[in-house]
C-alpha positions in Angstrom: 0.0 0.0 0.0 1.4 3.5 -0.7 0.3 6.5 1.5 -0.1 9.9 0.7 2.1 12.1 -0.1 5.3 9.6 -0.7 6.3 9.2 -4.1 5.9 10.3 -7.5 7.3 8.1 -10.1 8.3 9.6 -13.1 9.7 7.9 -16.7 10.4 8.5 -20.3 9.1 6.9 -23.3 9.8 7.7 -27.3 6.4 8.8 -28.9 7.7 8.8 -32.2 11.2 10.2 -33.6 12.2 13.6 -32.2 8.8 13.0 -29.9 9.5 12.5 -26.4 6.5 11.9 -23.5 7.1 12.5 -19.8 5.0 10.3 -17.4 4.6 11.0 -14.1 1.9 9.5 -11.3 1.5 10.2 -7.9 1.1 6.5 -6.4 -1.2 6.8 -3.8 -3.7 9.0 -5.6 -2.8 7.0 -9.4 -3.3 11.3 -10.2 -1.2 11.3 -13.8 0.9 13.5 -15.3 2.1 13.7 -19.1 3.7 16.2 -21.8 5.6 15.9 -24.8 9.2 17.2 -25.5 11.8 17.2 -27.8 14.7 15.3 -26.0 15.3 13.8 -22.8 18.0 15.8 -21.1 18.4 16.4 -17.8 17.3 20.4 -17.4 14.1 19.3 -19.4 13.5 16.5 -17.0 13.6 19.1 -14.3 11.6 21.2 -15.9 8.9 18.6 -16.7 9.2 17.9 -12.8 8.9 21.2 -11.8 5.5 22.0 -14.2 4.2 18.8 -12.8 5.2 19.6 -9.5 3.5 22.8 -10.0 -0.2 21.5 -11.3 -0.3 19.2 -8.6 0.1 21.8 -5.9 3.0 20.5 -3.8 6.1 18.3 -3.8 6.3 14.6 -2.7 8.5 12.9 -0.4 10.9 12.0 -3.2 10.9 10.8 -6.9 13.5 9.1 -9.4 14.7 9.3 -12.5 17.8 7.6 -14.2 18.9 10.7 -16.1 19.5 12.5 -13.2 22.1 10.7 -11.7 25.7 10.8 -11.9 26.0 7.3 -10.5 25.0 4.9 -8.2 27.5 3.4 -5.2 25.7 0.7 -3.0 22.3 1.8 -4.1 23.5 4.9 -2.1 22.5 7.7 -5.7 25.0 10.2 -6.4 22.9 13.2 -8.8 24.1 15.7 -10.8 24.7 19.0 -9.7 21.5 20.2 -11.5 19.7 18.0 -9.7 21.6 19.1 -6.4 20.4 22.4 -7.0 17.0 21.6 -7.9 16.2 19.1 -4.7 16.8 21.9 -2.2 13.9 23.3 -3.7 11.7 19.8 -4.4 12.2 16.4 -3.5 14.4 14.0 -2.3 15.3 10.4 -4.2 13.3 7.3 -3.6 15.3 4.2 -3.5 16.3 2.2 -6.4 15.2 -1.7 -7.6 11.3 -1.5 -6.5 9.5 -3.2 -9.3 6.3 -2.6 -8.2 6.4 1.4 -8.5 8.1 1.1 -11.7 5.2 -0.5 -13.1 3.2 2.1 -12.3 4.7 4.5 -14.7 5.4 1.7 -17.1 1.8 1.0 -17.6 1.1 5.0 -17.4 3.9 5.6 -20.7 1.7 2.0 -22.3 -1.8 3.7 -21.6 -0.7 7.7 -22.9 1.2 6.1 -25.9 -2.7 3.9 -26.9 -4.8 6.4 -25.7 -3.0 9.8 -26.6 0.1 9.7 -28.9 -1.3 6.9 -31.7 -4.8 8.9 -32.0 -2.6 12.2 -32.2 -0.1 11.2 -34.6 -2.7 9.2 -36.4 -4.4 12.5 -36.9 -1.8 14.6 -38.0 -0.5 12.0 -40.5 -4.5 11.4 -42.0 -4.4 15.3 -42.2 -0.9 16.1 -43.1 0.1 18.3 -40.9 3.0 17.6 -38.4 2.1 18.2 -35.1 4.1 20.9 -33.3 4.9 20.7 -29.2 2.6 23.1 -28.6 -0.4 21.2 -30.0 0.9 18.3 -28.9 1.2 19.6 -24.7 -2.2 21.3 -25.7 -4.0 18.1 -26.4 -1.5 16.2 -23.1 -3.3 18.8 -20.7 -6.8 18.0 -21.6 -5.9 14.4 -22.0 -4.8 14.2 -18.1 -8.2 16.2 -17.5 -10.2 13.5 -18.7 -8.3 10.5 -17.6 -7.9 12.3 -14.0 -11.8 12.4 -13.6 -12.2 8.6 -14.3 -12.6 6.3 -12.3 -9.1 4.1 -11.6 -9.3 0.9 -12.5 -6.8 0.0 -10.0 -7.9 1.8 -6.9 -11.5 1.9 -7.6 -11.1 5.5 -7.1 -11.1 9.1 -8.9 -7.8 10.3 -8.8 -9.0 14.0 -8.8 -11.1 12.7 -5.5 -7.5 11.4 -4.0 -5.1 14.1 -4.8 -7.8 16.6 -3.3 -6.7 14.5 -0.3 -2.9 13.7 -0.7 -2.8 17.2 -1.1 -3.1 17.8 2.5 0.4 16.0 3.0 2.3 17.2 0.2 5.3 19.8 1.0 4.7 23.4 -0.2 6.1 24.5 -3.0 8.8 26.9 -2.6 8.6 30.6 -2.9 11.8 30.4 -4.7 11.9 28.5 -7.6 15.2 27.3 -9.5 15.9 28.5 -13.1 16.1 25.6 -15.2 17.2 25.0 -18.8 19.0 27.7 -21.0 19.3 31.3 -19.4 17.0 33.6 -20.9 17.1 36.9 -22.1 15.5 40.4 -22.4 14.2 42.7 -25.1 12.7 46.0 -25.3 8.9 45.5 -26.9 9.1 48.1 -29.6 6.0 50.5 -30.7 4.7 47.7 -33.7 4.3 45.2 -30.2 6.9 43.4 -30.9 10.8 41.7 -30.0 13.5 40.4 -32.1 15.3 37.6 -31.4 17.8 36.3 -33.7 17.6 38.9 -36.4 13.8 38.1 -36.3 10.7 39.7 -34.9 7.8 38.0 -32.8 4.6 39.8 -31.8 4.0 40.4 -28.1 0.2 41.9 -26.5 0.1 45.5 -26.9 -0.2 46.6 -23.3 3.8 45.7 -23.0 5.0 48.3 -25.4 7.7 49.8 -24.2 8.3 47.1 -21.6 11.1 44.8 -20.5 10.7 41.0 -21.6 12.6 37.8 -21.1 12.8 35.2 -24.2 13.5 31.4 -22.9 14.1 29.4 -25.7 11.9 26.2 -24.9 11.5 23.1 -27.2 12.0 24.2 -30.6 10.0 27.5 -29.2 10.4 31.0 -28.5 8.6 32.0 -25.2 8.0 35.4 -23.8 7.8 36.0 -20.1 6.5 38.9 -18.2 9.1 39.4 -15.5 7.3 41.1 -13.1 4.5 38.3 -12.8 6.4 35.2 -14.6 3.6 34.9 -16.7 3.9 33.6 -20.4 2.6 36.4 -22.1 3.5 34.9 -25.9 4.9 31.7 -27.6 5.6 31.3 -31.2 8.1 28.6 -33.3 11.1 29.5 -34.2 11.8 31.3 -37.7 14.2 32.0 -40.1 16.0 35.4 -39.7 14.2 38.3 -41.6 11.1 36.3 -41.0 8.6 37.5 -38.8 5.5 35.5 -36.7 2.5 38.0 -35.7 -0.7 36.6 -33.8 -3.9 38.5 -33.7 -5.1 38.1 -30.7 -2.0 39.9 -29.2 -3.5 42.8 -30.8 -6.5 44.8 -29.8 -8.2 45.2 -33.3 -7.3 46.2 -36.7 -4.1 48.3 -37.0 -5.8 51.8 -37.2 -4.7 53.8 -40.1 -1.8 56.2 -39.4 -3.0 60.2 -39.7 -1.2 62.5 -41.6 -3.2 65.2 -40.3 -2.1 68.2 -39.6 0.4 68.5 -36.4 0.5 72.3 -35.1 3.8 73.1 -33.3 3.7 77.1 -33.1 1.2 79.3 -31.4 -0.3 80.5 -34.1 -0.6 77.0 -35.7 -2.0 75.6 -32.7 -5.3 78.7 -32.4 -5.4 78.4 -36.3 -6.2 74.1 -35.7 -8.3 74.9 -32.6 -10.7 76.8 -35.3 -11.8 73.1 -36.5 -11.9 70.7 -39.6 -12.4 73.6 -41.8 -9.2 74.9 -40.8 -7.6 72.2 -41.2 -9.0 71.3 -44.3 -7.7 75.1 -45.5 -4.5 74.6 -44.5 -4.3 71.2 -45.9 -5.6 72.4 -49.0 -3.2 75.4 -49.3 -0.3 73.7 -49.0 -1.2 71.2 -52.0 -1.1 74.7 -54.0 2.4 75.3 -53.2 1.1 78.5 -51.1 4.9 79.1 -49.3 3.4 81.9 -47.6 1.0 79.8 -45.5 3.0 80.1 -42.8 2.4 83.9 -42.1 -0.7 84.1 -44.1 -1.8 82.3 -40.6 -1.6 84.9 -38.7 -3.4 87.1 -40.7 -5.9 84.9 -41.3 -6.2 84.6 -37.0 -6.4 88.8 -37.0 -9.6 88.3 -39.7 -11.0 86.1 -36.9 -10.5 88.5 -34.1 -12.3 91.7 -36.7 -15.3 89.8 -38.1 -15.8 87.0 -35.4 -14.6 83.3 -34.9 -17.8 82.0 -37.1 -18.0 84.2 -39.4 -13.9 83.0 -40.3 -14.4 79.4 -39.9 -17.4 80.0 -42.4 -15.4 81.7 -44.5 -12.7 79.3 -44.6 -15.2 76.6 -45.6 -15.9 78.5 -48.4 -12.4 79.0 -49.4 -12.1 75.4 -49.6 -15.3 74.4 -51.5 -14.3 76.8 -54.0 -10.4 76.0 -54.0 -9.6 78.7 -53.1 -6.3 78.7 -50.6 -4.8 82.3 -49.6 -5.4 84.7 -47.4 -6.6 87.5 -49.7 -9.0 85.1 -50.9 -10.4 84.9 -47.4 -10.4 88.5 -46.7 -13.1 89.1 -50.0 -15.3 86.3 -48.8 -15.7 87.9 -45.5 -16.0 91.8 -47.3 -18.8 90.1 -49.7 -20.8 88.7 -46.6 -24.4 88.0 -46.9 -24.0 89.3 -50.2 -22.4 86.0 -51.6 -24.0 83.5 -53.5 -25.0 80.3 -51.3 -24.5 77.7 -53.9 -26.3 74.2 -53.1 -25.6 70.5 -55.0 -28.7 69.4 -57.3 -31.3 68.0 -55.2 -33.5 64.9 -56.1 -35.5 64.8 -59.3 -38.8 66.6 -59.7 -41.4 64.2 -60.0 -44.6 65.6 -61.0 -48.2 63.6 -61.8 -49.7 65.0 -65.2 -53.8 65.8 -65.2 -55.5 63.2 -67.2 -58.6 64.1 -69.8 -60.8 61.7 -71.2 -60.2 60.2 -74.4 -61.8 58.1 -77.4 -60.2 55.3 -79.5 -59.0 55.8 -82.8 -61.9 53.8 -84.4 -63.3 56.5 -83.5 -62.0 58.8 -86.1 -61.5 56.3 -88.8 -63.2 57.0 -92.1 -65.9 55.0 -93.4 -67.8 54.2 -96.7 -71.6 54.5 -97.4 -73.6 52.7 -99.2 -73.6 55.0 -102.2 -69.7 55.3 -102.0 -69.4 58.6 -100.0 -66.9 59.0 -96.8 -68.2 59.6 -93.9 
């Protein structure tokens, strides 16, 4: 019998070339845990232990695994000095030559290679698409969801049910938590959302612009981590340099449309904006006529506004630009001619009228017939 909160038992088993899985089962709950990966070395072990470590919620009394050790003297384990490291954070070892926990990850790498990786890789290969590590941990998570609420065959028992209650006994995990695997590093997110890594760019959410990131290479995958929270913010596969790999969701809607608007910088360009569209438009539309005096024709145009009113200018500078015309003299006669100017207006709809109707005869009516003695009538 195993009781709570001893051992988790962890192995290895080749999916398919280049296509690692990583078993691991609590063995007093039977609770399972599996993902795929891309080797078998010994910082992605402990990184495989740590994530697992991590979903269940606490750390065991010890655990095992081959790769990790730098040798064995009378079944007394000497580890590696990554695994050093990483046990004064986690667990301890279990002892060595116990057949009967071995089988328990044995027949958990036989049921996830039935159950998960043939239907997977079955998939992909009916579809043609190779499946990525991504897709692959994607469809491992909700794999152990479903096979976690099911009853064990074994135990007669839901391990969900039992790991509520192994829980209890597990070890906290620690507030400080061991960097594993390759060292990462940071990048600036630049104003299009986005970091370069290797002479190539990857998109990031849009509320990090401007803000510090680390990139962990992971898997054949380029992850980006929030430092402040540790959260994985984005994950794309690596590229080519020059390439680049932009999701949508990391960005809020459509790119809007850059404005080339006008940009006041002066005084006088800033009250002359402040009038409205119309100004705008006006100065717009007078510097597409190559008017080089725009620039003090401004302020003149701001004294018209302070003689004959703010309206009355911005209506005369609407004017100005129906009629193309762009200076300042052109303004002053629009406001001189006041009321007086013609109020030109666009065509309206067509004028749809019903005719009167009369009463009318047929034609027959005004044919010409013959008589009997050969006259018309």
């Amino acid at each position: 019998m195993w009781s709570p909160g001893e051992y988790l038992v962890i192995d290895w088993a080749e999916a398919a070339p280049g296509l690692f899985v990583f078993s691991a089962v609590l063995a007093f709950s039977r609770w399972r845990f599996v993902r795929f990966a891309t080797d078998q070395k010994a910082s992605t072990t402990l990184a495989m232990i740590a994530e697992g470590l991590a979903v269940i919620g606490g750390a065991p009394l010890a655990d095992r695994m081959g790769c990790l050790k730098g040798g064995v003297v009378a079944n007394v384990v000497v580890p590696t000095a990554q695994y050093v490291r990483f046990a004064t954070h986690y667990p301890d070892w279990c002892e060595a030559a116990d057949p009967q926990s071995k089988g328990i990850v044995e027949h958990l790498c036989g049921y996830a290679q039935s159950d998960l990786v043939v239907p997977l890789l079955t998939e992909a290969a009916v579809s043609g698409v190779s499946v990525s590590i991504a897709a692959a941990n994607a469809a491992a998570v909700t794999w152990c969801v479903e096979v976690n609420a099911a009853v064990h065959s074994e135990i007669a028992a839901v391990p969900d049910a039992r790991l509520a209650v192994e829980r209890k006994l597990l070890a906290p995990l620690p507030s400080l938590r061991l960097e594993i695997g390759a060292v990462s590093v940071t990048r600036k997110v630049d104003r299009l959302s986005c970091v370069r890594y290797g002479s190539a760019r990857c998109s990031v959410p849009t509320r990090l612009i401007g803000a510090t990131v680390a990139i962990v290479i992971d898997h054949g995958a380029l992850v980006v981590v929030e430092p402040g929270t540790g959260a994985i913010v984005a994950e794309h596969e690596l590229i080519a340099p020059g390439e680049t790999s932009i999701l949508d969701e990391h960005y809020e809607g459509p790119r809007p449309m850059p404005t080339h608007g006008p940009r006041p910088k002066t005084t006088v360009e800033q009250q002359f904006c402040a009038l409205g569209e119309d100004a705008e438009a006006f100065l717009v539309g007078a510097a597409a006529i190559g008017n080089t005096r725009l620039g003090a024709e401004l302020g003149i145009l701001l004294g018209l506004g302070a003689a004959h009113g703010q309206d009355k200018l911005v209506a005369a500078l609407r004017r100005a630009v129906a009629f193309g015309r762009f200076r300042a003299a052109d303004v002053r006669s629009i406001l001189a001619a006041g009321t007086a100017a013609p109020q030109p207006c666009p065509a309206g709809d067509a004028l749809v009228l019903d005719l009167p109707t009369a009463p009318t005869r047929s034609l027959d009516a005004y044919k010409i017939a013959a008589t009997d003695d050969g006259s018309a009538s």
